[in-house]
N, C-alpha and C positions, 0 to 999 in steps of 0.2 A: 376492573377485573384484570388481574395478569394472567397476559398467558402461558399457557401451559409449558412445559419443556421439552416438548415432540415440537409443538410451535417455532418456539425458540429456536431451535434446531435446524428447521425450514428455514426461518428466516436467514439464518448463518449461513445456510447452503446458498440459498438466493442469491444474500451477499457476494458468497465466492464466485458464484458464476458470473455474477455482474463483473467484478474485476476484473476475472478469467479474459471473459471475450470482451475484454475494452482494450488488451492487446492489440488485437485487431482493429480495431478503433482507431487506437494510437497510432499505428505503422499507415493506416489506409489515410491520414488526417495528413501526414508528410506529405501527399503528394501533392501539396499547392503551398504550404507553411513548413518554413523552419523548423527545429524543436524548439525554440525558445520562443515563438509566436506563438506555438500553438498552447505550450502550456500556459502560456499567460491568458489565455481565450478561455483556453479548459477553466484555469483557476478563477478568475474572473465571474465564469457561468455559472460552477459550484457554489460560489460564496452567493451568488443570487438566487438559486436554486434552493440555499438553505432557508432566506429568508421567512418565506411565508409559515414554514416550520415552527422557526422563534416567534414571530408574532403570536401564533395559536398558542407555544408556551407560556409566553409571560401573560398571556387573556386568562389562560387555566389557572398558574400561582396568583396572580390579583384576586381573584376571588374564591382561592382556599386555602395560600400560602400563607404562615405567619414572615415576622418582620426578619427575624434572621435569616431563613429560606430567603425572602426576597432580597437582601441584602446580596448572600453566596451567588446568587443568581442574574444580579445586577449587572450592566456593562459598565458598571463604576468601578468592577471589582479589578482592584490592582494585581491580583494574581491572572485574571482573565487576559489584561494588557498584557503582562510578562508573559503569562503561555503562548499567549497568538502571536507576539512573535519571534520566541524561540522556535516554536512549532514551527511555520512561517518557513522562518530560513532554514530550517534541517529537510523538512520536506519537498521546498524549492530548491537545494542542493538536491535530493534521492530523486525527483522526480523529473528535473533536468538531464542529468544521468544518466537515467533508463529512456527519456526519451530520443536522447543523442543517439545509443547503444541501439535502438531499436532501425535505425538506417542502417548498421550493417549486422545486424541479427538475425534471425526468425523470434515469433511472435512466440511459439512454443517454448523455446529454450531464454527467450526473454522471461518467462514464466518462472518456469520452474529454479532458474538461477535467481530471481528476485526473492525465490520463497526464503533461501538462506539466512534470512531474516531472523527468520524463527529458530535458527538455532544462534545465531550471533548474538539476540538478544541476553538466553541466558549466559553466554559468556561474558557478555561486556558486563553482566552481573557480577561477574565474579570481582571483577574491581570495585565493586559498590557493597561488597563485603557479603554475598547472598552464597553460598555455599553449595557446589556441583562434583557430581559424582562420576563415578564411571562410566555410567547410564549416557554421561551428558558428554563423556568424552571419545568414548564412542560413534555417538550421533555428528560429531562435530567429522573424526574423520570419515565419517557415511558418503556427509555431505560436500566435502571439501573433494573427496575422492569422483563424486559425482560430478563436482562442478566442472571437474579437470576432462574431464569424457568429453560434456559438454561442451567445452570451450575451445578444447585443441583445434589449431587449422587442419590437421590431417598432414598426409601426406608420409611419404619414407622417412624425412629428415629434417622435417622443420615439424615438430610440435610445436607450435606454439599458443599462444592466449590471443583468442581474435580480438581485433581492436572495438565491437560489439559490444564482447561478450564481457570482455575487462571492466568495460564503462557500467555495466549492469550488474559487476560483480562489487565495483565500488560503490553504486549507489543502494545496493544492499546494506550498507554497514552504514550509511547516513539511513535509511528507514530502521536501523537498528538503534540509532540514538532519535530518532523522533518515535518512536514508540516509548524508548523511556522518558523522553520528556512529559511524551503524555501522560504517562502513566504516573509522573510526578503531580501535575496541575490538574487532571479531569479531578480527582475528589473535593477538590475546592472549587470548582468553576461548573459554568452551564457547560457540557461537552461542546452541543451543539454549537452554540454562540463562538466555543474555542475552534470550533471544525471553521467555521465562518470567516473568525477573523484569521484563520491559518492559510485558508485559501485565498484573500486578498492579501496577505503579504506576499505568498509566494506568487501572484499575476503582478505583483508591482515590481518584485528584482527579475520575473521573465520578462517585465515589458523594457526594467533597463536593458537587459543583454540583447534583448532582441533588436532595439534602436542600437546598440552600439554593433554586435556582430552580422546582423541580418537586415538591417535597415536600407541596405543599398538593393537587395529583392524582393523588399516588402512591396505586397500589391494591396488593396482593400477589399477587392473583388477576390482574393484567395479567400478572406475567413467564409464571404458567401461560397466560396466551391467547396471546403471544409464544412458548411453549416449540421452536415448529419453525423460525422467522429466527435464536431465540437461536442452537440449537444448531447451525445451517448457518453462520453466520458465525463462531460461537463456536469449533469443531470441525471443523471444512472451513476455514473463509477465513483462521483462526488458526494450529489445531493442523499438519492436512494441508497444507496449500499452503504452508507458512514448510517444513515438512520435505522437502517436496518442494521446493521451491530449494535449500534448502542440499544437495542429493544432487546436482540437478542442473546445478546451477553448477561442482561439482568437476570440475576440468582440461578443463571449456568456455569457450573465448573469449568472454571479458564482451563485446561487442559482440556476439553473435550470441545471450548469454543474453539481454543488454538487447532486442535487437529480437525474439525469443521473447515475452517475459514484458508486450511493449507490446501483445499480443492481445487482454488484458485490454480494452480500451476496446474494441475492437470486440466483445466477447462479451457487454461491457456492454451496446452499442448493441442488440443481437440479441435480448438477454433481455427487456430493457426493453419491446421491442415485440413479441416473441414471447408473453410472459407476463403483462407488465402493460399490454399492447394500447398503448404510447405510442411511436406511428409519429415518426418525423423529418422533419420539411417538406424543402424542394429547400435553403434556405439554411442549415438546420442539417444536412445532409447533406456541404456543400460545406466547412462550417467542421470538420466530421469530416475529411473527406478532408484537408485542408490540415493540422489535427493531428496526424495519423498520419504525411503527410509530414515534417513536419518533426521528428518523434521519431526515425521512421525514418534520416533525413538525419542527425541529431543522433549518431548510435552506428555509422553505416557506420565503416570504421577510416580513420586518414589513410592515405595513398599515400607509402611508403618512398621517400626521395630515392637514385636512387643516387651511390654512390661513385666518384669519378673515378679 
């Protein structure tokens, strides 16, 4: 029985919020671990995390799947290899990134500048021949306008782009090509299985960088002082929240999942100051709000022409 799409819906919020407050997660997990340890621990735990999930799938398709289904579904499938590690390296690039950026950010405005996502996607569409409107150009300077609030250092005479906020802004435009990759390879492959092997590629290049940049601080008793960001990011932000899209996305309108799962940035904002006390001034408040705008604007659907 599928559920409903109030359900669905739920579940997509849940989702966001999980992400939201794994901000927090992330920034509180620094204090013992590199970024590049830590996300190899994150990625690592997720890819184990998923585990028992595939297992219960592939018990279900054995005994109701025919041979095709099982074939697409297969870890034999050469589209599954090529996804997981394209996936792999785009997401270990975006999530490297943000988590560098997150040492000198706040947890809220890491949020909400990640969301930019969601509008960069449909433009890097535009290169892929997908056809954008006013609507979408609009949204784009909402967001960019927003980001810049966001990100300035302040001050009389140095606007500038904090070295944070930068890293966060770049690693927005690699989750914008790992979403399309996905969205090349999920209709041929097990998602799941793809989410799996995407997160052990990206702990395998965090576990190189981290022996080459971090290796001279690594402790082993840090991942035990880490053990509660790991396993919330690792376990929630990885395992649950990726399983919960793909449940809740089924036969819901991508424009209403996309504007769902952009809560994220405000749950970030909420956590960041509910938890790690880092309130937002009036002009990072207004570059939120114009973010959200323009994500928001970015996924409304076009308006059907009618037929004469």
């Amino acid at each position: 029985m599928r559920p409903s799409s109030g359900l669905r819906a739920g579940l997509l919020a849940l989702a966001a919020l999980i992400w939201g407050t794994a901000f927090v997660a992330q920034s509180m997990g620094m204090d013992y671990l590199g970024p590049c340890a830590f996300n190899a621990a994150r990625s690592f735990v997720g890819s184990i995390a998923l585990a028992p999930v595939i297992f219960a799938g592939d018990r279900l398709r054995q005994k109701s799947g025919g041979a095709q289904e099982l074939a697409a579904y297969s870890w034999k499938n050469p589209a599954l290899l090529a996804g997981g590690l394209l996936c792999g390296l785009f997401l270990s690039a975006a999530s490297l990134l943000q988590q560098a950026g997150l040492q000198h950010t706040t947890a809220g405005k890491a949020g909400f500048l990640t969301s930019l996502y969601i509008v960069l996607v449909p433009v890097l569409g535009l290169f892929l021949g997908r056809r954008g409107g006013w609507k979408l150009w609009l949204a784009v300077g909402l967001a960019l306008a927003g980001a810049y609030f966001l990100s300035v250092s302040g001050g009389e005479s140095q606007w500038a782009i904090g070295l944070g906020d930068g890293m966060v802004l770049v690693s927005a435009v690699f989750f914008s090509f790992h979403i399309l990759v996905i969205d090349f390879f999920s209709p041929k492959v097990d998602c799941i299985k793809l989410s799996c092997l995407q997160f052990l590629v990206a702990g395998l290049v965090s576990s190189v960088l981290a022996g080459a940049l971090e290796g001279g601080s690594f402790q082993w008793g840090d991942l035990l002082a880490s053990w509660g960001p790991l396993l919330y990011t690792g376990v929630m932000s990885s395992g649950v929240a990726y399983t919960l899209q793909i449940v809740g996305q089924r036969g819901l309108n991508p424009a209403a999942a996309s504007l769902i799962m952009s809560l994220e940035s405000v749950f970030a904002a909420l956590s960041g100051w509910l938890v790690l006390g880092q309130p937002l001034t009036l002009r990072e408040l207004a570059g939120c709000g114009l973010v959200f705008g323009g994500v928001v604007l970015a996924q409304l659907p076009e308006r059907k022409k009618r037929s004469a």
